[in-house]
N, C-alpha and C positions, 0 to 999 in steps of 0.2 A: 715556167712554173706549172707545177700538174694540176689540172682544169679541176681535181677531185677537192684538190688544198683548198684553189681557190672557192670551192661552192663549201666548204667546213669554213673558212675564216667569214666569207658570206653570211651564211647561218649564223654563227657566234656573232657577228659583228651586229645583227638583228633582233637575234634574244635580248643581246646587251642591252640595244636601244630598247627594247620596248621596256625590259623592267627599269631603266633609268628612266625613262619615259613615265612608267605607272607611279617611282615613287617621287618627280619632281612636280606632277598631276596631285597626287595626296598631298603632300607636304603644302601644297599653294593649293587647293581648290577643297579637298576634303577635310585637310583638318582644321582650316580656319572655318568651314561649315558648320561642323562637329561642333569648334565650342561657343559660337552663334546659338545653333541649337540647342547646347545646354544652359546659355544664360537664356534667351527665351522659356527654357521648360523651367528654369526656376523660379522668373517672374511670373507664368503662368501659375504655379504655387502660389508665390503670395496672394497676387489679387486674388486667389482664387481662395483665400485662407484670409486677408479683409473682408471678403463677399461674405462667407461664412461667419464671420464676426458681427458683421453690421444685422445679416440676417436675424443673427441668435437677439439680437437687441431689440427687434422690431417686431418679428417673430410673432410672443403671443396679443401683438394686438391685429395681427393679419384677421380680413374675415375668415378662413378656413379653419383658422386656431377653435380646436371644439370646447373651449373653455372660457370661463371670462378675465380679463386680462387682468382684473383690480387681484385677482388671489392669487397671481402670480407673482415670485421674490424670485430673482435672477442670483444663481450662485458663480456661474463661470467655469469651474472646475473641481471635480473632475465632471459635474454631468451641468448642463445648463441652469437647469432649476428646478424650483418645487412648485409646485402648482395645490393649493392647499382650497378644497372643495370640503362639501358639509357632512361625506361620507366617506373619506376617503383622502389620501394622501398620495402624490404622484408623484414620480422623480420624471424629467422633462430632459428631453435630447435632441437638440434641433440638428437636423443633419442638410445639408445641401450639396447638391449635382451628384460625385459620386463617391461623398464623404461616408467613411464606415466607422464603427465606433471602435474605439480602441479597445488595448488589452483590460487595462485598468476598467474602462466603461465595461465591457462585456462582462470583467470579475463581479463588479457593482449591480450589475444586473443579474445574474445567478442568484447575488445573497438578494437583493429584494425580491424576485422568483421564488428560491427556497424558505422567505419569509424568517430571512436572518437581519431583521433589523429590532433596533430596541430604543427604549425611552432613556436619556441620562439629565440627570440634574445635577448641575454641580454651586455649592454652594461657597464661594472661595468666603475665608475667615481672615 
C-alpha cells in the first residue's frame, strides 16, 4: 500500500476520532452541565424573587426606612406602596440586589414625575 494513502486514512481516521470524541464529551459532560446550570439559574430566581417579597413586607419597618411605618398601606402591585405623610403623598418601590423596576413601574413613575395623577370618588348607587 502507498505510505502516502496510508498517512491520508491516518489523518481521517484522527479527525474522525476527535469530532466523535468532542460530541460523545458534549452529549455526556456538557449538556447535562448546561441543564444543571439552567435549573440552578432558575432557582436562583426564585429565592431571589421570595427575598424580594419578604423584603417588600418588612421593608418599611427597617431602621433605614426614612419614614414611619404606621403611614404606610402595602399595595403589592403594580408599585409596592403608598406611604401617606402630612405633606405629601408617596408612591413606594422597594427594590432588592439587582432588581430594576419594570416597564409598567417606569410608565407609573413618568405620570407621577409629569404630575399626571388625580383624585376620583366614586359613589356606586
Amino acid at each position: 500500500m502507498d505510505p502516502l494513502m496510508v498517512l491520508w486514512v491516518f489523518l481521517f481516521g484522527v479527525v474522525f476520532g476527535i469530532i466523535a470524541g468532542l460530541i460523545l464529551v458534549y452529549r455526556g459532560i456538557v449538556s447535562p452541565l448546561r441543564k444543571r446550570f439552567e435549573t440552578l439559574r432558575q432557582q436562583k430566581q426564585s429565592l431571589s424573587t421570595v427575598y424580594g417579597r419578604i423584603t417588600e413586607q418588612f421593608a418599611p419597618f427597617m431602621e433605614s426606612y426614612p419614614f414611619s411605618p404606621q403611614n404606610f398601606r402595602f399595595i403589592g402591585s403594580p408599585v409596592d406602596g403608598i406611604q401617606f405623610e402630612d405633606d405629601r403623598i408617596v408612591f413606594v418601590e422597594f427594590k432588592t440586589n439587582k432588581s430594576r423596576l419594570t416597564s409598567l413601574q417606569q410608565r407609573i413613575k413618568r405620570l407621577i414625575k409629569d404630575k399626571r395623577v388625580e383624585w376620583f370618588e366614586f359613589h356606586p348607587k
